[in-house]
C-alpha positions as CSV (number, residue, x, y, z in Angstrom):
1,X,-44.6,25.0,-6.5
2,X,-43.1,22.5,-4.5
3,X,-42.5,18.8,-6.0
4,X,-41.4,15.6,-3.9
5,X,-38.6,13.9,-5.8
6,X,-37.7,10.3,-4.5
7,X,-34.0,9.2,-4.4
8,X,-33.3,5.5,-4.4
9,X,-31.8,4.4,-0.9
10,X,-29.1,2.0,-2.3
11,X,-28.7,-1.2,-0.3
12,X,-25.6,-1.6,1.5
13,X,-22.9,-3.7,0.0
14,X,-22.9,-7.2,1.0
15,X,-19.8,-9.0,1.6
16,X,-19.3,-11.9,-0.6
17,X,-18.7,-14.4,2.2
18,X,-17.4,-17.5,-0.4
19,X,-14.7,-15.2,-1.9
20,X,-13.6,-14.4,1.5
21,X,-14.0,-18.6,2.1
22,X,-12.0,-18.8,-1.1
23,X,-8.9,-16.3,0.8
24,X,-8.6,-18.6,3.7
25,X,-7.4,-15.7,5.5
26,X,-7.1,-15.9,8.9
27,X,-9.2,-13.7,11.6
28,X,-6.7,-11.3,12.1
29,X,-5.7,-10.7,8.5
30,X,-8.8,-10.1,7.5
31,X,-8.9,-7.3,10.6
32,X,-5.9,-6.3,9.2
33,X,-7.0,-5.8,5.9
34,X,-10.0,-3.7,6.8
35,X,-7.9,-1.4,8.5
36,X,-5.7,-1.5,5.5
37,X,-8.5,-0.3,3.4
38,X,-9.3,2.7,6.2
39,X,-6.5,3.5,4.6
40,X,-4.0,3.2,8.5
41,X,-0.5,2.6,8.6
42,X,0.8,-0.3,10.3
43,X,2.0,1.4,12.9
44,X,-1.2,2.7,13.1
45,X,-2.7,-0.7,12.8
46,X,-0.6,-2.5,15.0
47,X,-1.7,0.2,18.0
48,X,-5.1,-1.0,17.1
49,X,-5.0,-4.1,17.3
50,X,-2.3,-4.5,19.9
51,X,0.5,-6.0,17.9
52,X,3.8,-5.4,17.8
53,X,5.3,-3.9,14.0
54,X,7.0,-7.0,13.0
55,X,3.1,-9.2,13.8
56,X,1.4,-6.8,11.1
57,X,3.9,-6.8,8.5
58,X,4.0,-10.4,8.9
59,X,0.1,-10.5,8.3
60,X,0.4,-7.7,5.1
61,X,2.9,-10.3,3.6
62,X,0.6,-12.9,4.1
63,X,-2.2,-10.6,2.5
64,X,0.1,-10.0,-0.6
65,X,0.5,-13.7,-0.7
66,X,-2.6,-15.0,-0.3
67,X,-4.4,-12.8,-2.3
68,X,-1.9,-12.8,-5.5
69,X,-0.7,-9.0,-5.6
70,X,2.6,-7.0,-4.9
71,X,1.5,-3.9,-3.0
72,X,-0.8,-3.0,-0.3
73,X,-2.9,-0.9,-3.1
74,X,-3.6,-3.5,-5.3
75,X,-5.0,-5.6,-1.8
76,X,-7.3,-3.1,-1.3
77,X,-8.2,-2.7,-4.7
78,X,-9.1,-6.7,-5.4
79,X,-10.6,-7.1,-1.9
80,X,-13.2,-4.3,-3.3
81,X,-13.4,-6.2,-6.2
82,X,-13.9,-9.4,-4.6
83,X,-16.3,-7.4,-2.5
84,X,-15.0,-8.6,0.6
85,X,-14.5,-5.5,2.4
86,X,-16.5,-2.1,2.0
């Protein structure tokens, strides 16, 4: 006996743009962040995004700042909270 079962297709997350308003991060720290979340180094980001060292960790300070935490963990963990990455 075969049965269909139906699984719910969730929706994909939408980003909560006025949180991100909220930030007022800049273009490329918000780049920088999502790679942050991919979980890349920033060595690895600054190769991706064609910046030297010094540029990234100038925009993970900012991040830290901006966003009212002390590591790059806790970023990623309110930006998912915030819902403004995915």
């Amino acid at each position: 006996v075969e049965q269909e079962i139906l699984v719910p297709v969730s929706s994909p997350q939408h980003l909560d743009e006025k949180a991100l308003e909220q930030l007022n991060l800049s273009k490329r720290e918000y780049e920088v962040l999502q790679l942050l979340a991919q979980g890349n180094s920033n060595n690895d980001i600054a190769n991706q995004l064609f910046l030297s060292l010094s540029t990234v960790k100038t925009h993970v300070s900012n991040l830290l700042l901006k966003m009212d935490v002390k590591s790059r963990t806790q970023v990623i963990e309110k930006a998912q909270k915030l819902r403004i990455i995915r």
